[in-house]
C-alpha positions as CSV (number, residue, x, y, z in Angstrom):
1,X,55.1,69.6,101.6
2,X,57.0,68.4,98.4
3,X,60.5,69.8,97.6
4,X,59.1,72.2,95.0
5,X,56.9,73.7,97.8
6,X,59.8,73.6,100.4
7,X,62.3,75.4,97.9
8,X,59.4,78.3,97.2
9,X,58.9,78.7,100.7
10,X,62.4,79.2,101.4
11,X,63.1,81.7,98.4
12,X,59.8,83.7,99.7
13,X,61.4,83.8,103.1
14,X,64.9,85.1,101.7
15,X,63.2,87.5,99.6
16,X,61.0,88.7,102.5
17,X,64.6,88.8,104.6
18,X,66.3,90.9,102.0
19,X,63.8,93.4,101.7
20,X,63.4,93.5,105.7
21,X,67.2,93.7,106.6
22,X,67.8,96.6,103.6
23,X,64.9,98.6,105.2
24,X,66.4,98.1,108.8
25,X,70.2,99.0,107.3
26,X,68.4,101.7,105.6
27,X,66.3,103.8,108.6
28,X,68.9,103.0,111.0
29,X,72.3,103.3,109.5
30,X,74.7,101.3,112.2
31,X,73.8,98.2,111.0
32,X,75.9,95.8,109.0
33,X,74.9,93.3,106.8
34,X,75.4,90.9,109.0
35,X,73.6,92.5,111.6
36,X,70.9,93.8,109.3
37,X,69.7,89.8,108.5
38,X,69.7,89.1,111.6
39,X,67.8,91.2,113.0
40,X,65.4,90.6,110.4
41,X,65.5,86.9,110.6
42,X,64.4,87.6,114.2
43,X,61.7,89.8,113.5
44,X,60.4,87.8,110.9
45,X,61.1,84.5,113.0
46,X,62.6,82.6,110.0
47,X,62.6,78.9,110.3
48,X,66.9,78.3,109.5
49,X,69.9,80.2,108.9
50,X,69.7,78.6,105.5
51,X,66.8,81.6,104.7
52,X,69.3,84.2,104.8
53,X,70.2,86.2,102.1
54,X,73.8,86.5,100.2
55,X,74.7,90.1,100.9
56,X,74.4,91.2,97.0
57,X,70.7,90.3,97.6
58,X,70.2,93.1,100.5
59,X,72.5,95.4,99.0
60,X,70.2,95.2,96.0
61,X,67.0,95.7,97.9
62,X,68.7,98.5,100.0
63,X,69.8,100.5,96.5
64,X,66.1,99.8,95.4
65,X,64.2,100.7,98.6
66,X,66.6,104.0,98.9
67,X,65.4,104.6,95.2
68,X,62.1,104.5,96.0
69,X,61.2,105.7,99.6
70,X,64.5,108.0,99.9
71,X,65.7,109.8,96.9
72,X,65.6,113.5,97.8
73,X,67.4,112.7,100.9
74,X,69.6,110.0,99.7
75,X,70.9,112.2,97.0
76,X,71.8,115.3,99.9
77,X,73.0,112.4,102.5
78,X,75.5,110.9,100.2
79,X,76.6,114.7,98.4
80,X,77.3,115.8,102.5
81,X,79.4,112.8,103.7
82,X,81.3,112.5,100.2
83,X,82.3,116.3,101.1
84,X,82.9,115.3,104.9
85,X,84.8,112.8,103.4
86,X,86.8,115.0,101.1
87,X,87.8,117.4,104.1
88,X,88.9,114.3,106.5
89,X,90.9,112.8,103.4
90,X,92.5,116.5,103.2
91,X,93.2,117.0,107.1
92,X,95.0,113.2,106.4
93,X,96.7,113.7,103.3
94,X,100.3,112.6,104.4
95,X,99.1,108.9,105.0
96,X,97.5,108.8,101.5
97,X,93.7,108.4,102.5
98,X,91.1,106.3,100.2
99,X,87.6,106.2,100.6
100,X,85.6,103.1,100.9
101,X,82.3,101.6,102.1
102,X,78.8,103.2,101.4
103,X,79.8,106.9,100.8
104,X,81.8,105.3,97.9
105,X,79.9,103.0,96.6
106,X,76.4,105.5,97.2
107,X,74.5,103.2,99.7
108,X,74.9,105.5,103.1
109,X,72.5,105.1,105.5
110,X,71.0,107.3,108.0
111,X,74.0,107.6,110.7
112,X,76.2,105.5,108.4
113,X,80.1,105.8,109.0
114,X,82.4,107.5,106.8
115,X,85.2,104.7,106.3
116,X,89.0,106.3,105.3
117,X,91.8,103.4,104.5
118,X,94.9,105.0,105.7
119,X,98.7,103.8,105.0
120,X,101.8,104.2,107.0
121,X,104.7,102.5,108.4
122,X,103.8,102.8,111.6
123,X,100.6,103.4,113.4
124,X,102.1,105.4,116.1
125,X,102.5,107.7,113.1
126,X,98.5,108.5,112.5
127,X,97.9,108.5,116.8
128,X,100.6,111.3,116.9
129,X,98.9,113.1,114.0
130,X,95.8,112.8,116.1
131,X,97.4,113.5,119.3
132,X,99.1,116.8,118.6
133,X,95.9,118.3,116.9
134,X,93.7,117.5,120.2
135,X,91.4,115.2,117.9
136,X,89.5,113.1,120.3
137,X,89.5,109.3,119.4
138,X,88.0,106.1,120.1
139,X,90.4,103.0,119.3
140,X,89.1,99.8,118.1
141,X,90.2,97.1,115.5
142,X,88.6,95.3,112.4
143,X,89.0,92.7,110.6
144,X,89.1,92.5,107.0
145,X,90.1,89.2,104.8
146,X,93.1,89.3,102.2
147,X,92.9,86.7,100.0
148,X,92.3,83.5,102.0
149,X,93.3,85.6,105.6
150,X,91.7,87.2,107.8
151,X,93.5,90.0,109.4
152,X,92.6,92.6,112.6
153,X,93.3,96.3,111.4
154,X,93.8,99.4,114.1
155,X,91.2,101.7,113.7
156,X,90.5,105.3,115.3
157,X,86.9,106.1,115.7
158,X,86.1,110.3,114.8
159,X,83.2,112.4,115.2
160,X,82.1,114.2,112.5
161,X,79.8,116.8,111.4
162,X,77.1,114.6,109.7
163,X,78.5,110.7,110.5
164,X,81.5,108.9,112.2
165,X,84.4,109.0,110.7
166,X,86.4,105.0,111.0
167,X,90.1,105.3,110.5
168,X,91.7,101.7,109.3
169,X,95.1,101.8,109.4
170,X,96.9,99.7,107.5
171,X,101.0,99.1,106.5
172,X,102.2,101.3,103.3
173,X,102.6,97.3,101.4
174,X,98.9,97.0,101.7
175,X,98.5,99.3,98.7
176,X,99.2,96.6,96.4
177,X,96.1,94.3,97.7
178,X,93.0,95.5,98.6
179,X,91.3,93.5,101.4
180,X,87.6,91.6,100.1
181,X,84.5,93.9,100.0
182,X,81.4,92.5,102.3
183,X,79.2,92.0,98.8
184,X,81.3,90.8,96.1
185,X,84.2,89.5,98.1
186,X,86.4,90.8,95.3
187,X,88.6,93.6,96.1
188,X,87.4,96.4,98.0
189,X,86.7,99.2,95.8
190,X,89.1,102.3,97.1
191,X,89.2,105.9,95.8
192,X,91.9,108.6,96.5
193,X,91.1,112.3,96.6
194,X,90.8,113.1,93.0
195,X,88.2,110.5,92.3
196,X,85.9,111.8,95.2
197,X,86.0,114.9,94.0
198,X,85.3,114.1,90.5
199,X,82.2,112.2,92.0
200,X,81.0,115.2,94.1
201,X,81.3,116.7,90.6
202,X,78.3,114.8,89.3
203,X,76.3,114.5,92.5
């Protein structure tokens, strides 16, 4: 097999990856992009980690396969969490909630998280708030990357109505910088109160 032949193979396989892992992230919801081409590169037993897809590339397939195969119900799934995601940012107002992640930017899965970026100066400030108004928890951490950093976040883990709701915690001076976004790995894209309503406006 010539080069030409090699590279063709190894585009069909990323293509075939992409469209394998956005159907996976897209049925089950829990997966992560990560997780999502990986699984896929089992099922699909692809020859090299060099196969895989950039995440843009699955995100792409995943906004096109929910286009096609999920509309009705993708359109109803995002306009419930987006209003689960209103009340929670509501309930949290004193820590000056954003939105982030797939309810926000309209990719939510089936059993996708609702993800809240809160900010205070101290995170025995949001367990209190939890504490005193008997809100059962899970505690966990993430990490998320700030320029050239990576950096573990608290979270709190909260059931919700129609999805999880994931509580990152993070200091009042991390306003000014948002941490990289999975696709891009530009700066997350955040929205405050306001701007989730307005979008639950046009849903």
């Amino acid at each position: 097999m010539n080069q030409f032949e090699h590279n063709g193979k190894r585009n069909q396989m990323r293509q075939s990856l992409a469209y394998l892992a956005a159907r996976l992230m897209s049925e089950d919801g829990t997966l992560d992009f990560a997780a999502a081409k990986r699984k896929a590169a089992r099922q699909l037993g692809a020859p090299d980690t060099q196969s895989l897809p950039a995440n843009s590339e699955v995100e792409r397939e995943l906004r096109a396969y929910q286009t096609l195969y999920q509309k009705d119900e993708q359109s109803e799934r995002l306009r419930v969490l987006r209003q689960d995601a209103l009340g929670a940012m509501r309930l949290f107002e004193s820590f000056d909630p954003h939105l982030t992640g797939s309810v926000l930017e309209g990719t939510a899965a089936r059993h996708s998280n609702i993800n809240l970026h809160l900010f205070c100066d101290s995170l025995k400030d949001v367990e209190l708030f939890l504490l005193n108004r008997n809100i059962p928890y899970e505690s966990a951490e993430k990490r998320f990357r700030f320029g050239d950093e990576s950096r573990t976040v608290p979270t709190f883990l909260l059931g919700g109505e129609h999805g999880e709701i994931e509580l990152a915690v993070f200091s009042s001076n991390d306003l000014r910088q948002a941490p990289r976004g999975p696709i891009s790995g530009k700066a997350m894209e955040r929205a405050r109160m306001k701007q989730v309503e307005a979008l639950i406006g046009m849903d």
